[in-house]
Wavefront OBJ file of the C-alpha trace (Angstrom):
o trace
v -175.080 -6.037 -52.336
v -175.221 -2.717 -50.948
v -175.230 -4.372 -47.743
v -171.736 -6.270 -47.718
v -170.252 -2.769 -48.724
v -171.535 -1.268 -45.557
v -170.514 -3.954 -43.904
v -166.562 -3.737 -45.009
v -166.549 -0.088 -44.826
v -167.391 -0.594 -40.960
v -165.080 -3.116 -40.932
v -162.223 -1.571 -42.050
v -163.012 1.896 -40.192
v -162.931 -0.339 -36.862
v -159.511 -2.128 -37.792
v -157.673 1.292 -38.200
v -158.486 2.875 -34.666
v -155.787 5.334 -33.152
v -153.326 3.832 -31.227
v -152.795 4.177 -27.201
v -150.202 6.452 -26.079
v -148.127 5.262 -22.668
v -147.135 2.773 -21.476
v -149.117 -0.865 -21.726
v -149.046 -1.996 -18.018
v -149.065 -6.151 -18.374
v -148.229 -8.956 -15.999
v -144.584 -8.427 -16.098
v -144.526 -4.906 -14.905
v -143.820 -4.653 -10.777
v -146.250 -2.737 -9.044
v -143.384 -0.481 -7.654
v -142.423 0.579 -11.238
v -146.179 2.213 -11.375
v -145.819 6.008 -10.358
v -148.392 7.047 -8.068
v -149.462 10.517 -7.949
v -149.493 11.599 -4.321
v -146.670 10.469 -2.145
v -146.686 12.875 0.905
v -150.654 11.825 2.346
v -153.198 14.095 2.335
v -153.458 17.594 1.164
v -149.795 18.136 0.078
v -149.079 17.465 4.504
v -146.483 14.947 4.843
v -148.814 12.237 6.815
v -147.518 11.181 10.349
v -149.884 9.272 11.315
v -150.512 12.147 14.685
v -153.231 14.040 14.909
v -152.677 17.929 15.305
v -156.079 18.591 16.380
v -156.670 19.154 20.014
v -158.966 16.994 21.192
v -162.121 18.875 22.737
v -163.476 17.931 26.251
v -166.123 15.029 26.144
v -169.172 15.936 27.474
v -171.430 13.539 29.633
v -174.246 12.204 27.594
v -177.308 12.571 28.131
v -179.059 9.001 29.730
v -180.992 7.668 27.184
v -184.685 7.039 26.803
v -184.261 3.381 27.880
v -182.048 4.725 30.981
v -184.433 6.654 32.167
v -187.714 4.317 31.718
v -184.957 1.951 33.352
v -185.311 4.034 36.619
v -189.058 4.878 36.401
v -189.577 1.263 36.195
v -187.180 0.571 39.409
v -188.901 2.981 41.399
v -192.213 2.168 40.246
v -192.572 -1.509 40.622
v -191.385 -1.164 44.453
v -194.706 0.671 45.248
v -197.733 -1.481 45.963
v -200.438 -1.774 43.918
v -198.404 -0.038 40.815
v -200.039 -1.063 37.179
v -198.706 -1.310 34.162
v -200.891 1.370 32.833
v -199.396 3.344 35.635
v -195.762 2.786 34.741
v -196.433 3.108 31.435
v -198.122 6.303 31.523
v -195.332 7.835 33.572
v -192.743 6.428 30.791
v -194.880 8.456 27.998
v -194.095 11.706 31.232
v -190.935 11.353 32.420
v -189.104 9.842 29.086
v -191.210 11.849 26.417
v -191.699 8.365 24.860
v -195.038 7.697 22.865
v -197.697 5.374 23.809
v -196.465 2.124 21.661
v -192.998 3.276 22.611
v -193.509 3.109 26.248
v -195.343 -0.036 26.024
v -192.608 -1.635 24.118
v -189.955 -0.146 26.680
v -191.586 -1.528 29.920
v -192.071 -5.042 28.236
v -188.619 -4.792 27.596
v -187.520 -3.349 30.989
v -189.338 -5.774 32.882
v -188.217 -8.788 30.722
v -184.590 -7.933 31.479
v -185.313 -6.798 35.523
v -188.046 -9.033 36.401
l 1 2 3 4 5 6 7 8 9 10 11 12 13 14 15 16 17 18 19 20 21 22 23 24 25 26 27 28 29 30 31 32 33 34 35 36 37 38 39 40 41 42 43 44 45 46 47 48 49 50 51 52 53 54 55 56 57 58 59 60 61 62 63 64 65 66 67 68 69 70 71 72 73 74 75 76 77 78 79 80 81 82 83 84 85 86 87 88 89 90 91 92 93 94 95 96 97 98 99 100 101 102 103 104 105 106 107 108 109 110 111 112 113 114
């Protein structure tokens, strides 16, 4: 029976744990009673809800790759006799796209233009 001793040693070990310190938070306590540890925002600054930080000046962006195979593909398909292969070769030129890319971009392009 070595076994059962064990077994109520490990029980009665388990039954005597410490006991929590604070407060027990249950149902019945208001949310608002709960101190919270930061009240003034961020970093000890009282928080306004303004930013204090000027604001730098926006620079234009730069047209995309689809902007620009956009406009090759304008120009382009108003010459006569202008292939694909053509158009897509200046894509891969102009717009620094790769060979599936500009493939992909004038199916695209000429979906949406006609």
């Amino acid at each position: 029976m070595p076994s059962n001793a064990a077994i109520t040693v490990q029980t009665t070990t388990a039954s005597s744990s410490p006991s929590v310190t604070g407060p027990i938070k249950n149902a019945a306590t208001p949310i608002s009673a709960t101190p919270t540890a930061d009240t003034t925002g961020s970093e000890g600054k009282p928080d306004t809800g303004v930013s204090t930080t000027p604001k730098a000046e926006k620079k234009p962006k730069a047209p995309t790759k689809m902007e620009i195979a956009s406009v090759i593909y304008a120009r382009m398909s108003k010459q006569k006799d202008m292939t694909r292969k053509q158009i897509v070769e200046q894509f891969v030129a102009e717009a620094k796209l790769s060979a599936a890319g500009a493939s992909t971009y004038y199916q695209l392009i000429k979906a949406k233009l006609g």
